[in-house]
N, CA, C and O of each residue as an XYZ file, in Angstrom:
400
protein
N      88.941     35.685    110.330
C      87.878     36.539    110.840
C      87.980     37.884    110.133
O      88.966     38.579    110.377
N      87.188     38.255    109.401
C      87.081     39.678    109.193
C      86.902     40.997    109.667
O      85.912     41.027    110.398
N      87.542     42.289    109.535
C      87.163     43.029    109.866
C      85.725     43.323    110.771
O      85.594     43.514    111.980
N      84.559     43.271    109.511
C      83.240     43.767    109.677
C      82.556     42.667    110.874
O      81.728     41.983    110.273
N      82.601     42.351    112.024
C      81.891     41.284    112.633
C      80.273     41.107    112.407
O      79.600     40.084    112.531
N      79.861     42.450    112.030
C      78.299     41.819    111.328
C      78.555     42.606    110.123
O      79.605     43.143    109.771
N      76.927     42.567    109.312
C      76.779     43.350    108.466
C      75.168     43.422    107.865
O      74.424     42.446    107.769
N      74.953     44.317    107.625
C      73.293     44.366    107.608
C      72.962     43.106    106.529
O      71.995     42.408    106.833
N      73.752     42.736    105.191
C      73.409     41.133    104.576
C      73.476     40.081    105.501
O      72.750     39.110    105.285
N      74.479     40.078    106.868
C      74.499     38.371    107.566
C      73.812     38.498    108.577
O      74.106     37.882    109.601
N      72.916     39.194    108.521
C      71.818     39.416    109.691
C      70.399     39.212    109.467
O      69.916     40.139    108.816
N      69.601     38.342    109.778
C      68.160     37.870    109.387
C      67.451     38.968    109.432
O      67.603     39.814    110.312
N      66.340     39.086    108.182
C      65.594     40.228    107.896
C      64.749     40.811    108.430
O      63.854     40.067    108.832
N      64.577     42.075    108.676
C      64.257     43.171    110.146
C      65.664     43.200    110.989
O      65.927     44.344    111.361
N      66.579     42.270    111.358
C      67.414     42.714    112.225
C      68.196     43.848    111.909
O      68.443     44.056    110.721
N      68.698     44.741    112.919
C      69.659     45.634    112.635
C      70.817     45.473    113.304
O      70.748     44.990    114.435
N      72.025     45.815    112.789
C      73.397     45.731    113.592
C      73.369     46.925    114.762
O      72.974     48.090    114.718
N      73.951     46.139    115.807
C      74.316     47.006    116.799
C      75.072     47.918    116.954
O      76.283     47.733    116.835
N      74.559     49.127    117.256
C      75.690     50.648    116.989
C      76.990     49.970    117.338
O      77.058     49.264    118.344
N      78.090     50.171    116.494
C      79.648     50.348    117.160
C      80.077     48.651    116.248
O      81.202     48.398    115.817
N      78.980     47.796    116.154
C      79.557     46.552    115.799
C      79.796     46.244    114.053
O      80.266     45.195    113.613
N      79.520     46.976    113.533
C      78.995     47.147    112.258
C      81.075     48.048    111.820
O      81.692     47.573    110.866
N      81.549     48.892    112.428
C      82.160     49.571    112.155
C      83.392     49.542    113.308
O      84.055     50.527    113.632
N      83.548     48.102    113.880
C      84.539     47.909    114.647
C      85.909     47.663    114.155
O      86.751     47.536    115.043
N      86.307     47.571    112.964
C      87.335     47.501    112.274
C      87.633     49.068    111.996
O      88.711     49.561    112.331
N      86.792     49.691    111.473
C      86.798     51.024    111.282
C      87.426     51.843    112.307
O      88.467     52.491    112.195
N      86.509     51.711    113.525
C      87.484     52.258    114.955
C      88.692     52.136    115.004
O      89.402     53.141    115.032
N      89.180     50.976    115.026
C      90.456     50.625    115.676
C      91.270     51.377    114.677
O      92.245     51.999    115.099
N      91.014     51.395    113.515
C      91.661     51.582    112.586
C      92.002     53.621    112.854
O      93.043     54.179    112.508
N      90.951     54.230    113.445
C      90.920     55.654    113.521
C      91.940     55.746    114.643
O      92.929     56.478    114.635
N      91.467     54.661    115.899
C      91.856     54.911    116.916
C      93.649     54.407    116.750
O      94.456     54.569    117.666
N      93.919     53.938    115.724
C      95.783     53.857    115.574
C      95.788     55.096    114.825
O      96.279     56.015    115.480
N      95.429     55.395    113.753
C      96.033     56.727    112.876
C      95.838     57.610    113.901
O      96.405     58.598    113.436
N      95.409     57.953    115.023
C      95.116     58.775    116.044
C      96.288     58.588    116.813
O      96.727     59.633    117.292
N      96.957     57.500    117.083
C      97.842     57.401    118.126
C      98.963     57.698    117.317
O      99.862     58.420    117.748
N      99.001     57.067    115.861
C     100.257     57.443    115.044
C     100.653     59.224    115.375
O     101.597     59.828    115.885
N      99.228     59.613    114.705
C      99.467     61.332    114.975
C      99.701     61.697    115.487
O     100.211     62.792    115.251
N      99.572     61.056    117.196
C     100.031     61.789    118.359
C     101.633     61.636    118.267
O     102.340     62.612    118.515
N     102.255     60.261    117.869
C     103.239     60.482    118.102
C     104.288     61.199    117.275
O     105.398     61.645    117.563
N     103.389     61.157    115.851
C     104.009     62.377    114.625
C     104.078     63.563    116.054
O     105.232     63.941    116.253
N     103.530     63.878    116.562
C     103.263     65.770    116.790
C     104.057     65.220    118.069
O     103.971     66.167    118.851
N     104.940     63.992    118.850
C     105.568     64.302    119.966
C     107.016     64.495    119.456
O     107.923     65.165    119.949
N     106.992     63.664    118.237
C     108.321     63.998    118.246
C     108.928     65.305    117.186
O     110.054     65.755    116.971
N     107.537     65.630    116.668
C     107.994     67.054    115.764
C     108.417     68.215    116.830
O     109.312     69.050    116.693
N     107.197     67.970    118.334
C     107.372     68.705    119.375
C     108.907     68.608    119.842
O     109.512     69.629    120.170
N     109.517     67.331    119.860
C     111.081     67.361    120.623
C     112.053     68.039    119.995
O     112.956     68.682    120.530
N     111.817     67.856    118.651
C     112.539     68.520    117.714
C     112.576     69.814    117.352
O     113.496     70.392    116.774
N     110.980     70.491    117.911
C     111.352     72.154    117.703
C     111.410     72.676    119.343
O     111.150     73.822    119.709
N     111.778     71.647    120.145
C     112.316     72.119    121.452
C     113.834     72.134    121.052
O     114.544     73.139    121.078
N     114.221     70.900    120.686
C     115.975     71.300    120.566
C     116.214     72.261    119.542
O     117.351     72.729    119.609
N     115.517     72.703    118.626
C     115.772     73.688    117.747
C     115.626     74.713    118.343
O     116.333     75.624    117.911
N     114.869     75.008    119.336
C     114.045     76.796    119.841
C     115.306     76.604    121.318
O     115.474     77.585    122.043
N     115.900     75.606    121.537
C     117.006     75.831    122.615
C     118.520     76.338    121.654
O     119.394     77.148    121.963
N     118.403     75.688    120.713
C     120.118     76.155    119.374
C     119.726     77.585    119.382
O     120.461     78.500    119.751
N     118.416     77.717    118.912
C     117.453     79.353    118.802
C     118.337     80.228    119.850
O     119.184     81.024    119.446
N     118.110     80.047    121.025
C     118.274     80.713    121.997
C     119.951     81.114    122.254
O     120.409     82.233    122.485
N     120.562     80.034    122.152
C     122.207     79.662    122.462
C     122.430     80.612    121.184
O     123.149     81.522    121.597
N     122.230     80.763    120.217
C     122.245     81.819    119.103
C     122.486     83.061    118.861
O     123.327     83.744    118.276
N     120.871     83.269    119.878
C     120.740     84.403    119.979
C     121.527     85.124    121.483
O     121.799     86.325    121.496
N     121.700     84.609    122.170
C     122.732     84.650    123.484
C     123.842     85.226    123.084
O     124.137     86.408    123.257
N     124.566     84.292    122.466
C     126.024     84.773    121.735
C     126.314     85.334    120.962
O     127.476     85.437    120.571
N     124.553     86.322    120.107
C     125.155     87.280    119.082
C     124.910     88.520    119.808
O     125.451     89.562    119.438
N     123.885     88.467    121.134
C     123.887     89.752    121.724
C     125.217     89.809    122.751
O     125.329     90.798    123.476
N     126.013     88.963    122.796
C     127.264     89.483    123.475
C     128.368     89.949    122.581
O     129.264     90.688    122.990
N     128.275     89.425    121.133
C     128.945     90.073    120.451
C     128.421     91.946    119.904
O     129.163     92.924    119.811
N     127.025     91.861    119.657
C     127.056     93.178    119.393
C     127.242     94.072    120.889
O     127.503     95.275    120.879
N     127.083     93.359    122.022
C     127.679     94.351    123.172
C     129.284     94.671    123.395
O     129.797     95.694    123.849
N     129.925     93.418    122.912
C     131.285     93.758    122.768
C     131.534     94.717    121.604
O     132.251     95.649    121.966
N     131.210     94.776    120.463
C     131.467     95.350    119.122
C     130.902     96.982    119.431
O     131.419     97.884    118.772
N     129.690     97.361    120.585
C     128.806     98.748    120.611
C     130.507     99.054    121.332
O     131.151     99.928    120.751
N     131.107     98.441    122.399
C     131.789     98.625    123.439
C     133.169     99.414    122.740
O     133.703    100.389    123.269
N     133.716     98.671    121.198
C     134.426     99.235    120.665
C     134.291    100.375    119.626
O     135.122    101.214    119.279
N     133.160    100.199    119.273
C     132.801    101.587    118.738
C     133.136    102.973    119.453
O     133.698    103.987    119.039
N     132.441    102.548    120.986
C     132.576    103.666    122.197
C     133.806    103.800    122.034
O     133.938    104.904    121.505
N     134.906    103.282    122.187
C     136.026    103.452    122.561
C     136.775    104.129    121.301
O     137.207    105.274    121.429
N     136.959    103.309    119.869
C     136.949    104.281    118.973
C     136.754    105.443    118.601
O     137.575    106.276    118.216
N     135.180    105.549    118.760
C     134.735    107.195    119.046
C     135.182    108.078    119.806
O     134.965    109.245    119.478
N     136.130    107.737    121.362
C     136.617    108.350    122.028
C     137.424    108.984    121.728
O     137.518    110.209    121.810
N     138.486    107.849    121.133
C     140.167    108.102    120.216
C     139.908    109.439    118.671
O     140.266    110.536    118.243
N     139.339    108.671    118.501
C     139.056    109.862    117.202
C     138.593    111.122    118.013
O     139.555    111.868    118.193
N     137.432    111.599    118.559
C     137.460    112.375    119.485
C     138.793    112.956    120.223
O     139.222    114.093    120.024
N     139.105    112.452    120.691
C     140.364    113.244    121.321
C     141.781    113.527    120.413
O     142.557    114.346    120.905
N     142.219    112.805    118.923
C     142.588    113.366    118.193
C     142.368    114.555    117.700
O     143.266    115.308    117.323
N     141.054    114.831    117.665
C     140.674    115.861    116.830
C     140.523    117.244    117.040
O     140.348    118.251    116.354
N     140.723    116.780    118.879
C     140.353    117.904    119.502
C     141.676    118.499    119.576
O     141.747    119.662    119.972
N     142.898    117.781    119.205
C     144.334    117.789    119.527
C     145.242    117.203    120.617
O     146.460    117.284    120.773
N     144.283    116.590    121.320
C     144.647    115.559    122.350
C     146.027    115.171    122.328
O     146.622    115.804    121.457
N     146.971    114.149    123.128
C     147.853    113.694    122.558
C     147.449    112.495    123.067
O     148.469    111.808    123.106
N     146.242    111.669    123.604
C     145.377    110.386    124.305
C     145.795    109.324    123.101
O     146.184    108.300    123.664
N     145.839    109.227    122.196
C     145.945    108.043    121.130
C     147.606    108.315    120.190
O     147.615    109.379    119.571
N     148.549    107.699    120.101
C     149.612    107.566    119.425
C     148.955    107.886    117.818
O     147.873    107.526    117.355
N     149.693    108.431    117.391
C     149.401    108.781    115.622
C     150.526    108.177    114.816
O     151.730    108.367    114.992
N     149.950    107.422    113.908
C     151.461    107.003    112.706
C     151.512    107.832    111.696
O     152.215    107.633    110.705
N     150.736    108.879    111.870
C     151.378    110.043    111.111
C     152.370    111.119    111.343
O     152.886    111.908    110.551
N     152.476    111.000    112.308
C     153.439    111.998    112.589
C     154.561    112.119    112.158
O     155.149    111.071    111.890
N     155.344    113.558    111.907
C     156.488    114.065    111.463
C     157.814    113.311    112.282
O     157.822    113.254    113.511
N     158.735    112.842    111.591
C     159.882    112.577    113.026
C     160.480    113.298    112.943
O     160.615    113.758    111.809
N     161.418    114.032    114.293
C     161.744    114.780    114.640
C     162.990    115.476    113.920
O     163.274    116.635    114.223
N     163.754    114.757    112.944
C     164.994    114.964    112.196
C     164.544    115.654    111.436
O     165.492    116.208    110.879
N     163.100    116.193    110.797
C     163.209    116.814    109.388
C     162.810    118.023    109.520
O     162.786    118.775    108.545
């Protein structure tokens, strides 16, 4: 059986093919590349869900590192600060020892 179930040649003259019957191979044929596509775009969709969740877990754990890293800056800045002011708050390995 072919595709085309009529066609305007196997049809006695004046007849016309009936909308939809003429191009019923054609349909089916749209109506799978249609379903293919859908399922191209479900699973491209799953895939930039688990990617935009790695995304996230990413970005999570680099803003706790730059909050830990601002945290030591602060604290650094303190130490130097209070060296400078003459503090005695931070141990120095420069210092003179006491014998000389």
């Amino acid at each position: 059986m072919s595709l085309l179930r009529h066609t305007r040649d196997s049809l006695p003259t004046g007849q016309r093919p009936v909308a939809g019957l003429e191009l019923r191979g054609v349909r089916y044929k749209k109506s799978r590349q249609m379903e293919d596509k859908m399922a191209e775009l479900e699973v491209r969709l799953a895939f930039q869900d688990e990617l935009l969740d790695a995304l996230n877990g990413t970005v999570a754990r680099q803003q706790k590192e730059i909050d830990l890293l601002q945290q030591q800056i602060r604290l650094l800045y303190q130490q130097l600060k209070g060296m400078q002011s003459g503090g005695n708050d931070a141990p120095s390995g420069h210092e003179i020892p006491p014998h000389y």
